[in-house]
Steps between C-alpha positions, in 0.01 A plus 500: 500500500652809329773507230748623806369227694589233186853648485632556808297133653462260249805555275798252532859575563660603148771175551197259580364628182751443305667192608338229348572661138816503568506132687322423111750660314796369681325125435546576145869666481608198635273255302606695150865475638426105544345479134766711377790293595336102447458681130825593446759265673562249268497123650758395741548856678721383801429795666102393470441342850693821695323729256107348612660433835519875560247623323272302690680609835467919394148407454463332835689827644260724337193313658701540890449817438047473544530357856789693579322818453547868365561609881735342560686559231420858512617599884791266510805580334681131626179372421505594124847414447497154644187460240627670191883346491359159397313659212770664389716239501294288341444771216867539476512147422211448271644768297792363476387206378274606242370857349150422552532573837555870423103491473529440892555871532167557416422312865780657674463854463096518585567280767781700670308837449137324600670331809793775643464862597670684221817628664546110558383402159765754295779306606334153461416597152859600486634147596238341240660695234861450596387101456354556181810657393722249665392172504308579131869529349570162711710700751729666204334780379683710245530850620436746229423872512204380332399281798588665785300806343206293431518355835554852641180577288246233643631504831428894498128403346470232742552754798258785318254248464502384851510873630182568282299190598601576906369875421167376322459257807529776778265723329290199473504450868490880595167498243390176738534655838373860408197273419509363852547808644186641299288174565548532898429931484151383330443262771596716760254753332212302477578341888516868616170573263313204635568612872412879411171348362440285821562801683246721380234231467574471880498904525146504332352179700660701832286848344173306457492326815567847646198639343271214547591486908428907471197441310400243740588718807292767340196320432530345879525855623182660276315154622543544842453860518169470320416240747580773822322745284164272448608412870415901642230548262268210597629583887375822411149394339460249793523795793282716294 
């Protein structure tokens, strides 16, 4: 099998690819954020048992997610929403329960863009950063010039990152079907190749059969004429 053949055939979907790493890397955003807070709380946190209570649920609403399926996150809009609002709310109170949690992001964000089509996943990113902003401050944030512009700021990145990532991806899959496009041409060559090469071994069996049923008609011919021939002379000799 050709290179071609390799990349357009045997090649898995870029998201397949990638999902497990980030499956693995979510597993340990939320494992550091578990070390990180049974390291720092001192003893006798009364928010303890609500704190492990929901960590334990984001993680379980993280894991929904595998037989749920990118698909069906991706085409359905209700679908996505119904999935993502317990997430969020559970973020929204993790983080207001303990800074640690901030680390979550570092779930969130891949997840939304890995999971949602990007003119979905702006504004989901969008609500993630609101909550970070919100329920970080514990619902009271101080509004500063200072914050609002930095929150102006990473929202703006947020958006120019998500436009650049949706722009590598369609190139990516514009690359992946000009492949498929070039992979079936070659096969269409080489069926149309194959049948030209059929036809002219059937064009040159046709010719020699020809020639041996004319070669055989012309030795049948010179036979049987020499016969008549040897036929007159002895006739000839024998009334002599």
């Amino acid at each position: 099998m050709t290179l071609l053949s390799r990349t357009a055939a045997q090649v898995p979907d870029f998201w397949d690819r990638w999902m497990l790493g980030w499956r693995v890397l979510a597993a340990l955003t939320i494992g550091f954020v578990a070390f990180s807070v049974a390291a720092s709380v001192p003893a006798g946190w009364s928010a303890a048992p609500r704190f492990w209570v929901e960590l334990a649920g984001f993680a379980v609403w993280y894991v929904v997610a595998i037989p749920l399926g990118r698909d069906r996150l991706y085409q359905s809009l209700v679908v996505s929403l119904g999935y993502f609002i317990p997430g969020w709310i559970l973020y929204a109170l993790l983080l207001d329960l303990h800074p640690a949690a901030h680390a979550l992001a570092g779930v969130m964000y891949p997840f939304t863009f890995s999971m949602l089509p990007t003119r979905r996943a702006i504004p989901f990113s969008l609500v993630l950063a609101a909550l970070m902003f919100l329920a970080g401050e514990h619902w009271s944030p101080t509004l500063t010039a200072g914050t609002i512009a930095a929150g102006a700021l990473i929202i703006l990145s947020s958006v120019m990152l998500a436009l650049f990532i949706d722009a590598i991806i369609r190139q990516s899959e514009e690359r992946k079907q000009l492949i498929g496009e070039l992979q079936s041409a070659r096969e269409e060559l080489a069926r149309a190749e194959r049948q030209a090469g059929m036809l002219a071994e059937r064009q040159r069996l046709a010719v020699a059969r020809d020639r041996r049923r004319q070669w055989g008609e012309r030795w049948a011919n010179d036979a049987l004429s020499r016969l008549c021939r040897d036929g007159r002379t002895a006739a000839w000799v024998g009334a002599q």
